[in-house]
C-alpha angles and dihedrals in degrees: 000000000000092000094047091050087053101048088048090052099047086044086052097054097042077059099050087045090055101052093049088058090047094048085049090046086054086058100051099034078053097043087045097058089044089059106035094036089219125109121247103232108175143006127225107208131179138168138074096317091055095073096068098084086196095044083052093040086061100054096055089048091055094036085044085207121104119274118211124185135219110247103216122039136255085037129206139165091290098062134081129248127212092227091200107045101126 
């Protein structure tokens, strides 16, 4: 039961986690498209997280823009992204 307890509430609290960077995402990316004056029309992400395609496919349904990923981990400005993964 202890152990249960423990993983709900740790799973509780990468969620809750989550959903603050996205609700801060949501501001810059805000903020971003005011002063620029152009829309922000897709995101590219890597890293651990990206990994969980759930975890992806809800952020681009939150954030309501496209997510690509980067093909190859650990990503930088040589590789390619797949703009439409989610």
């Amino acid at each position: 039961m202890l152990v249960a307890m423990c993983l709900e509430e740790n799973m509780r609290s990468v969620f809750e986690k989550f959903l603050i960077a996205v609700i801060v995402l949501l501001k810059v990316i805000d903020a971003m498209n005011k002063d620029s004056g152009i829309t922000v029309s897709s995101l590219k992400v890597d890293g651990g997280m990206t990994s969980n395609n759930l975890l992806m496919q809800l952020q681009a349904d939150l954030v309501g823009i496209d997510v690509g990923m980067f093909t190859h981990f650990p990503a930088d400005t040589n590789q390619d992204w797949d703009p439409g993964s989610f």
